[in-house]
C-alpha positions, 0 to 999 in steps of 0.5 A: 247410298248408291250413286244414283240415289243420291243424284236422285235427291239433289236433282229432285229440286231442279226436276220438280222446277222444270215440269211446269209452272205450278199455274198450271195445276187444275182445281178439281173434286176435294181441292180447298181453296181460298179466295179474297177480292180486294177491298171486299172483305166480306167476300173472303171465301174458305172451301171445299170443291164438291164433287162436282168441282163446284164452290160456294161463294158469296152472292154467287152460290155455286161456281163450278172451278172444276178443270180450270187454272189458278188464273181462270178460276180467279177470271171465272169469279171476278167475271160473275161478280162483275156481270151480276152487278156486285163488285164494279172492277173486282180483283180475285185472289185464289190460293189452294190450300190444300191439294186432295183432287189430284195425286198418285200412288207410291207402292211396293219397295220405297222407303215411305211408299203412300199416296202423294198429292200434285200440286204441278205436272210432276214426273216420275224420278221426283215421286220417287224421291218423293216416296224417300227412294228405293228401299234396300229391297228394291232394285233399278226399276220402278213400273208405272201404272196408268189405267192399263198401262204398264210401262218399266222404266230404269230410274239410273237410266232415266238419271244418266239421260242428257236430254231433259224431254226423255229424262222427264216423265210427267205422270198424271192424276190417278196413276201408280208407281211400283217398284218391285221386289229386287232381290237374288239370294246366296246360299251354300259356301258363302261367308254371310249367305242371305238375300240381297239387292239385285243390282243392274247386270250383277252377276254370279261372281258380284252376288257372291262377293256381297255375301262375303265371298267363298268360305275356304271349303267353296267350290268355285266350279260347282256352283248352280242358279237355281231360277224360277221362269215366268211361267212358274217353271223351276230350272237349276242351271250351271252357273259361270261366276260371269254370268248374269241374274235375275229378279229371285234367282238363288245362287248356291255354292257347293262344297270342294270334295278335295 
């Protein structure tokens, strides 16, 4: 496992502690709740908010909790039950159950990629550990989709920053986390030729020795990139064994004539 992944899985605990306060979830469309008022058992409440973020509850009907704290939902019923003259001095307890109204999505090269529900203001380097981390597959970037938005981040980057307001990226409801397909592929005289991960600022020479390294009959001058630009063009390209790759490029090294 490369060093960055595995501080990703220790710091996974301490980042999910210092994005917020688990208080400061607000109750949306699909949360289940569970609410209690001391000494008023009949008033034990289990539900679904509707969609329009609305609870039943007891002698009340439907009580909107849509966008409101842990703190003001369980505000927001004593006052209705104190104001409708059923409870005198009512203590509400609100519990969610299970969190279904806000969550993102982990796509692409994670080890368990799915949805993942947010039960805090959660940021981007603990939904990776999340997902199980980055899969073989995979490389340093992961994309961060918000609405239109795209934006790329290097996860061993972010892992390297001291300062804990860049190191934090807080993601919302409805975003997605990608990470792209990383690989560069090694063919010709290698030992073990085949596809592998493209590590940050890995060059010719690197690729090839995680292919095992020139076969005896390799010419280590005669060696090509062959690339595929953004635009779809194709390029074959005199590669120096110093020289850096690229997402997808396929290093091929040809045979010594002498």
């Amino acid at each position: 496992m490369k060093h960055w992944l595995l501080a990703l899985f220790l710091s996974l605990t301490t980042l999910t502690c210092l994005a917020s306060n688990p208080g400061d979830y607000q109750l949306g469309a699909g949360d289940v709740v569970k609410v209690a008022v001391y000494a008023n058992p009949d008033l034990a409440t289990e539900g679904m908010l509707s969609s329009k973020g609305e609870l039943s509850f007891p002698l009340l009907g439907k009580v909107r909790l849509a966008g409101q704290t842990i703190d003001q939902a369980q505000n927001r019923i004593a006052e209705a039950l104190r104001t409708g003259g059923y409870v005198n001095q009512p203590q509400v307890t609100l519990v969610v159950s299970q969190y279904r109204s806000q969550q993102v999505s982990a796509i692409g090269e994670f080890n368990h990629p799915g949805v993942i529900a947010l039960d805090r203001p959660t940021d981007l380097l603990s939904v990776v550990a999340l997902a199980g981390g980055v899969d073989p597959n995979g490389g340093d970037s992961v994309v961060v989709i918000h609405g239109r938005e795209r934006t790329v981040y290097s996860i061993s980057q972010l892992m390297a920053e001291t300062d804990m307001n860049k190191r934090t990226v807080l993601l919302g409801s409805g975003d997605v986390v990608y990470a792209p397909r990383s690989l560069v592929f090694v063919n010709g005289e290698v030992n073990h030729p085949g596809g592998f991960r493209l590590e940050v600022g890995m060059t010719v020479i690197q690729a090839v020795a995680e292919a095992g390294g020139f076969t005896p009959k390799a010419s280590q001058r005669s060696v090509a990139i062959h690339r595929t630009l953004p635009g779809g063009e194709k390029v074959d390209l005199n590669a120096g064994l110093t020289d850096a790759l690229q997402v997808g490029d396929v290093v091929d090294v040809a045979e010594s004539w002498f």
